[in-house]
VOROKOL-818101 format. One record per residue: z, y, x of N, C-alpha, C in turn; residue in three letters. Coordinates in steps of 0.05 Angstrom, whole numbers. Each point is the difference from the previous one (the first is absolute). Layout:
N
site n.z = Z	n.y = Y	n.x = X	ca.z = Z	ca.y = Y	ca.x = X	c.z = Z	c.y = Y	c.x = X	code = ala
...
***
This chain:
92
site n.z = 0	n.y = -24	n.x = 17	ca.z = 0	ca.y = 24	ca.x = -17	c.z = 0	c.y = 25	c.x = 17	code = unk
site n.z = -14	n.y = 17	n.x = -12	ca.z = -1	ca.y = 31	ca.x = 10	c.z = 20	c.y = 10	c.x = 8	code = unk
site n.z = 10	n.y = 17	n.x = 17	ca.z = 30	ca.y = 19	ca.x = -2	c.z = -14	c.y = 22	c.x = 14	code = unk
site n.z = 15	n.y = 27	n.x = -14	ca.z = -3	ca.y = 22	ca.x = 8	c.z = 32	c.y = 18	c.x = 13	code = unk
site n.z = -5	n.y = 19	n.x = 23	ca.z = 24	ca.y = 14	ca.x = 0	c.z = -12	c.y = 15	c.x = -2	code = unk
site n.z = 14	n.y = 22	n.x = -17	ca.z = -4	ca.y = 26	ca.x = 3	c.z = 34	c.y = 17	c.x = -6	code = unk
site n.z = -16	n.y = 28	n.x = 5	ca.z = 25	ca.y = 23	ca.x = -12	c.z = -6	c.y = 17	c.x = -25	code = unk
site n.z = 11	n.y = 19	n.x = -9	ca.z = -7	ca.y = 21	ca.x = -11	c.z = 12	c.y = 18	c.x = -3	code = unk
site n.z = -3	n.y = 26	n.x = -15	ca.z = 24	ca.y = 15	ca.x = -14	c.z = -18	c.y = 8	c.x = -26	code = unk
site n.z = 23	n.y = 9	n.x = -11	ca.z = -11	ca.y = -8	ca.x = -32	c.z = 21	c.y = 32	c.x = -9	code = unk
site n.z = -19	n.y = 19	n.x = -11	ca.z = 5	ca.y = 17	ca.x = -7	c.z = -12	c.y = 13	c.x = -29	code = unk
site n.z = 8	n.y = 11	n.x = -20	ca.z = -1	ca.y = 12	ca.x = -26	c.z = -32	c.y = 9	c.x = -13	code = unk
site n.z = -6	n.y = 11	n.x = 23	ca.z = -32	ca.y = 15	ca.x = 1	c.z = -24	c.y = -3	c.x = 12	code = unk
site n.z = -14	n.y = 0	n.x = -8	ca.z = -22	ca.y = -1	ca.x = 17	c.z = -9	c.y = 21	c.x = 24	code = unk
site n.z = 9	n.y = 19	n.x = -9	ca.z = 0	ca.y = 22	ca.x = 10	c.z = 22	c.y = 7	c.x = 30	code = unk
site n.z = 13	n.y = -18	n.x = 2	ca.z = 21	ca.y = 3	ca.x = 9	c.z = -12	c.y = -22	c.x = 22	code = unk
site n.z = 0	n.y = -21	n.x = -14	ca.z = -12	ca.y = -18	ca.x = 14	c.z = -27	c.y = 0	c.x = 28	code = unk
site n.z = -13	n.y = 16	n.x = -12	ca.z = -30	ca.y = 10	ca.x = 14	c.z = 8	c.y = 13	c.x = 20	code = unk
site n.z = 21	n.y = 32	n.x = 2	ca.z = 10	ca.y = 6	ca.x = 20	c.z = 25	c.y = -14	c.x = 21	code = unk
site n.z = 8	n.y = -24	n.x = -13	ca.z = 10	ca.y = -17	ca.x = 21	c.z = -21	c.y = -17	c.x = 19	code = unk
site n.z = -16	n.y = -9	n.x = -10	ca.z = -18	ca.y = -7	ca.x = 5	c.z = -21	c.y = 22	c.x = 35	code = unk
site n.z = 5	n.y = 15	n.x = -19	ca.z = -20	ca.y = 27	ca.x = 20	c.z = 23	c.y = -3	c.x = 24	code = unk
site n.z = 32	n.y = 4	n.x = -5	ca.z = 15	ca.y = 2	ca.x = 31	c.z = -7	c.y = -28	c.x = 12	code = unk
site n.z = 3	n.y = -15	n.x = -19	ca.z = -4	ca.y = -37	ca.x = 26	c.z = -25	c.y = 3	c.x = 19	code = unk
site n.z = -23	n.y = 11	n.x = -29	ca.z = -20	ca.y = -1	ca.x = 18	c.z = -3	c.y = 15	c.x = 28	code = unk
site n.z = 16	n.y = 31	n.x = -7	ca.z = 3	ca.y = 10	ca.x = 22	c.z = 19	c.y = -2	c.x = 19	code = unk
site n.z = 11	n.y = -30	n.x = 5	ca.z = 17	ca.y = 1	ca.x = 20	c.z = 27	c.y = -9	c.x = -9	code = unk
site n.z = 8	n.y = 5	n.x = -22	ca.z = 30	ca.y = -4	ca.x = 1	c.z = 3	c.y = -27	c.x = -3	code = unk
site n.z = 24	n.y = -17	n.x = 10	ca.z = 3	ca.y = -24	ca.x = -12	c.z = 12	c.y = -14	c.x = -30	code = unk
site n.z = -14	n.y = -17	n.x = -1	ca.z = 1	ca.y = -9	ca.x = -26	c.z = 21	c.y = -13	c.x = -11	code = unk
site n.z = 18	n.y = -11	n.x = 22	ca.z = 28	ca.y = -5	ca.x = 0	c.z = 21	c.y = 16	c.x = -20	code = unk
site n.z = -8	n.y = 25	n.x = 31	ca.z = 26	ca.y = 30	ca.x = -10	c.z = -15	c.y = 19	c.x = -31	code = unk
site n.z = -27	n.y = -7	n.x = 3	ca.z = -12	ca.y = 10	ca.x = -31	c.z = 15	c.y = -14	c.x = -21	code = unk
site n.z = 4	n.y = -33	n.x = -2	ca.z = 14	ca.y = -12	ca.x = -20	c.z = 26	c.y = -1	c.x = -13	code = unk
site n.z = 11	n.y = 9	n.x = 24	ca.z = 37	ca.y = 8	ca.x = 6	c.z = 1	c.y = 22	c.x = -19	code = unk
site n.z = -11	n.y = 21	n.x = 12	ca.z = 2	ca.y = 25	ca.x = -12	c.z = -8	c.y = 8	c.x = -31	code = unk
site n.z = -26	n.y = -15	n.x = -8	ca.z = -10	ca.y = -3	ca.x = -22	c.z = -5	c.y = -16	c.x = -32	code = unk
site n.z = 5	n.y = -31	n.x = 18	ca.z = -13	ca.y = -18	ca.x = -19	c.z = 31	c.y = 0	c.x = -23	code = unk
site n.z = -2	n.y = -3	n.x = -22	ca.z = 18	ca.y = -1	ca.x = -20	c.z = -2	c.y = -42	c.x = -5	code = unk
site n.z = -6	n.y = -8	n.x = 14	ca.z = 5	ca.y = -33	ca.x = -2	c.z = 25	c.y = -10	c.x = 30	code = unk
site n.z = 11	n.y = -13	n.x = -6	ca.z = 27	ca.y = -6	ca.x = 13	c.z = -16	c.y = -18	c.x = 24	code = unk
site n.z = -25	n.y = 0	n.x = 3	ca.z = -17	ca.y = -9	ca.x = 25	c.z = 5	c.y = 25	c.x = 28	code = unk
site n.z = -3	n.y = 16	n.x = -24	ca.z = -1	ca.y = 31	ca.x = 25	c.z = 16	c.y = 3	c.x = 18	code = unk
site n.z = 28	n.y = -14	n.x = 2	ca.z = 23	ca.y = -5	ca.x = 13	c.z = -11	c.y = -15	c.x = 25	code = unk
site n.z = -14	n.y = -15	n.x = -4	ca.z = -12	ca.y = -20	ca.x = 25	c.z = -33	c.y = 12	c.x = 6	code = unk
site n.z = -5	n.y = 21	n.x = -9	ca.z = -19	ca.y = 16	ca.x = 12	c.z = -25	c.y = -13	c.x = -17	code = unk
site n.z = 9	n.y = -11	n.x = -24	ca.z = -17	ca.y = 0	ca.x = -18	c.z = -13	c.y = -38	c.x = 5	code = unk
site n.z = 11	n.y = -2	n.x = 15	ca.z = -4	ca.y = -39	ca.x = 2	c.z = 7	c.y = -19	c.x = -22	code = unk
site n.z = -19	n.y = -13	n.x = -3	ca.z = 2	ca.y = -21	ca.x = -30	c.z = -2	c.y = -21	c.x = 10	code = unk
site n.z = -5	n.y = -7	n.x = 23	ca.z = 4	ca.y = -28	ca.x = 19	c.z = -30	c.y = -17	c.x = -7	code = unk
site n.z = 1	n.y = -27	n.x = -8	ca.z = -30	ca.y = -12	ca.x = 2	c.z = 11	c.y = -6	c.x = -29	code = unk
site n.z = -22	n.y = -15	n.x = -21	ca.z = -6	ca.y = -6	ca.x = -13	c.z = -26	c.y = -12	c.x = -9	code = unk
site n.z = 1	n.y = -16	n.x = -20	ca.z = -30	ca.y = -19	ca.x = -7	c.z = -3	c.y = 25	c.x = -23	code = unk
site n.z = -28	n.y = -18	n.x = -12	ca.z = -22	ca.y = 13	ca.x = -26	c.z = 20	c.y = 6	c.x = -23	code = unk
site n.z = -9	n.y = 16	n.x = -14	ca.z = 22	ca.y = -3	ca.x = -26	c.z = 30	c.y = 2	c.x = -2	code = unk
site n.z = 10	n.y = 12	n.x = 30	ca.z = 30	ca.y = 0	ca.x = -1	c.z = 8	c.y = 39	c.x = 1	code = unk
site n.z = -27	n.y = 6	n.x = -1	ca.z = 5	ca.y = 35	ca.x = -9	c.z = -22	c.y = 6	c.x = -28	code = unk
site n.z = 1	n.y = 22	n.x = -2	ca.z = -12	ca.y = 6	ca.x = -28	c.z = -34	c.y = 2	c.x = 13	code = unk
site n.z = -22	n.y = 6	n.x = -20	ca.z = -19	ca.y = -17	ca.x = 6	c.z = -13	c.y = 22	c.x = 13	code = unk
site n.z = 0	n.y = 19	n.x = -7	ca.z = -5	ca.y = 31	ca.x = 11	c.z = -2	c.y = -3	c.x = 37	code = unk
site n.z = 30	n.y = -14	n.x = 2	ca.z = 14	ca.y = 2	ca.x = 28	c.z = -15	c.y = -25	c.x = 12	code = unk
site n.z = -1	n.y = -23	n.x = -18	ca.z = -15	ca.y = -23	ca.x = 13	c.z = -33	c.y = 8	c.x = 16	code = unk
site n.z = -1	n.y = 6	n.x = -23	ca.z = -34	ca.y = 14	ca.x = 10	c.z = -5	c.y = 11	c.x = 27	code = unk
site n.z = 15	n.y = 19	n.x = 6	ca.z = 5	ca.y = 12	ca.x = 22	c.z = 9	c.y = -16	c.x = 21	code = unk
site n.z = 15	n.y = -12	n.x = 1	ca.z = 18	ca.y = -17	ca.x = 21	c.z = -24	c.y = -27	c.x = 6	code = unk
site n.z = -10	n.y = -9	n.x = -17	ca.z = -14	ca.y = -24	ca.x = -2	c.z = -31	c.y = 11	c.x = 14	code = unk
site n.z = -11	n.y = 25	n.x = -6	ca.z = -30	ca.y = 5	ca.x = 0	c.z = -6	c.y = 19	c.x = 15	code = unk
site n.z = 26	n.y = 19	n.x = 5	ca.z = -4	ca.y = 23	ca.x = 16	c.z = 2	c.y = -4	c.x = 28	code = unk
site n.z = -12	n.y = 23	n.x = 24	ca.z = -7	ca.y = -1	ca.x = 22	c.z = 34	c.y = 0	c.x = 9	code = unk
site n.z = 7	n.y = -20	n.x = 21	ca.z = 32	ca.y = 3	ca.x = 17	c.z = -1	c.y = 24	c.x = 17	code = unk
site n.z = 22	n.y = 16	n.x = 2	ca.z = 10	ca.y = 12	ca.x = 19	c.z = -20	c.y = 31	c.x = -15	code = unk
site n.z = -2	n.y = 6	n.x = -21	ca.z = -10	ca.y = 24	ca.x = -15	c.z = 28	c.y = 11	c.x = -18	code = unk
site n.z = -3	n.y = 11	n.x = 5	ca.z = 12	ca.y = 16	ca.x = -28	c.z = -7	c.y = 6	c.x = -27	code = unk
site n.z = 0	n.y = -21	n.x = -30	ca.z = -15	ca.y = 6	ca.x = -16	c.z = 26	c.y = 11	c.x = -23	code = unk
site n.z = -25	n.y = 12	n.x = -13	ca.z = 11	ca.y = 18	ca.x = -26	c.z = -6	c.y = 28	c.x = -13	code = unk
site n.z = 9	n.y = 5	n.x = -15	ca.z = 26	ca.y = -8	ca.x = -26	c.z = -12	c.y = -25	c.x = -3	code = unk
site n.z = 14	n.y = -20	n.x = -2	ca.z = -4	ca.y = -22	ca.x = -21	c.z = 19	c.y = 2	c.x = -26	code = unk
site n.z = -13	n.y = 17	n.x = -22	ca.z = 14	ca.y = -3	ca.x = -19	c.z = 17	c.y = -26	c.x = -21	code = unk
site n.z = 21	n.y = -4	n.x = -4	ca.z = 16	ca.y = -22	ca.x = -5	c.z = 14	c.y = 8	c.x = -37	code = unk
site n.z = 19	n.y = -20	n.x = -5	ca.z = 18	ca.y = 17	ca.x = -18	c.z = 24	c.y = 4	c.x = 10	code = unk
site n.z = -3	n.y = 3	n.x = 36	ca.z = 29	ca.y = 6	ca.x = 10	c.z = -4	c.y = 31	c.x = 2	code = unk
site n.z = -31	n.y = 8	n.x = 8	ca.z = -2	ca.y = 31	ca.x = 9	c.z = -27	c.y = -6	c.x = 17	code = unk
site n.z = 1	n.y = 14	n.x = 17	ca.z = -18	ca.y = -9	ca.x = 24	c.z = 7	c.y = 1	c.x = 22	code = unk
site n.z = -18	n.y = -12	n.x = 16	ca.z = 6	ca.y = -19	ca.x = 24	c.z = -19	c.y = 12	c.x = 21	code = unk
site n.z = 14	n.y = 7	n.x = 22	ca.z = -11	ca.y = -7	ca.x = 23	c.z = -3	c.y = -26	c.x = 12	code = unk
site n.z = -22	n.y = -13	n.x = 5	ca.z = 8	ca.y = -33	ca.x = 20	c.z = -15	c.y = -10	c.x = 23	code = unk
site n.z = 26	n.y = -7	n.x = 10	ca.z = -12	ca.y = -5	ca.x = 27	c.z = -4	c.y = -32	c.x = 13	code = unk
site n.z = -24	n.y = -17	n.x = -2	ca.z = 6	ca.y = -34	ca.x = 3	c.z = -8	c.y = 5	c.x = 35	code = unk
site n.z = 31	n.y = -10	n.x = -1	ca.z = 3	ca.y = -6	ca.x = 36	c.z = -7	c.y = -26	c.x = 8	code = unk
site n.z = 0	n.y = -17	n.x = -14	ca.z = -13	ca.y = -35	ca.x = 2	c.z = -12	c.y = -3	c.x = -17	code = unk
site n.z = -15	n.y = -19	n.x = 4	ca.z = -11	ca.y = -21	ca.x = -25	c.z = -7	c.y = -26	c.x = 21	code = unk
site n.z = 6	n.y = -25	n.x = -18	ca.z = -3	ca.y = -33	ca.x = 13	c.z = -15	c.y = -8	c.x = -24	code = unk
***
């Protein structure tokens, strides 16, 4: 079976989201972006969700983690948590 790791931070807006997005891209780390930002109790660990298989996040998030390019930064991925910054650090 598939497994993916990734991170994220998961914030209210899209809007909000896009300009987090703009600091990662420019440099800041995505760690101390999650700490500071993400409203999910991941953000504590710099936004790490550890590995997981298909179907063990919402399908939005699978998509991404399963199909998207590693080591990018994608998003908003809009959810019914908010939106998401994400970042897939593995895939097996």
């Amino acid at each position: 079976m598939a497994t993916a790791t990734a991170r994220h931070i998961l914030v209210d807006s899209e809007e909000k989201c896009n300009q987090l997005k703009d600091e990662i891209v420019a440099g800041a780390d995505f760690a101390d972006v999650a700490k500071k930002n993400s409203s999910c109790p991941s953000g504590n660990n710099g936004g790490d969700l550890g590995s997981f298989g298909p179907g063990a996040m919402v399908p939005e998030f699978d998509e991404v983690c399963f199909n998207g390019e590693v080591g990018v930064v994608h998003g908003p991925v809009k959810t019914q948590f908010g939106y998401h910054l994400l970042e897939v650090t593995e895939r097996s």
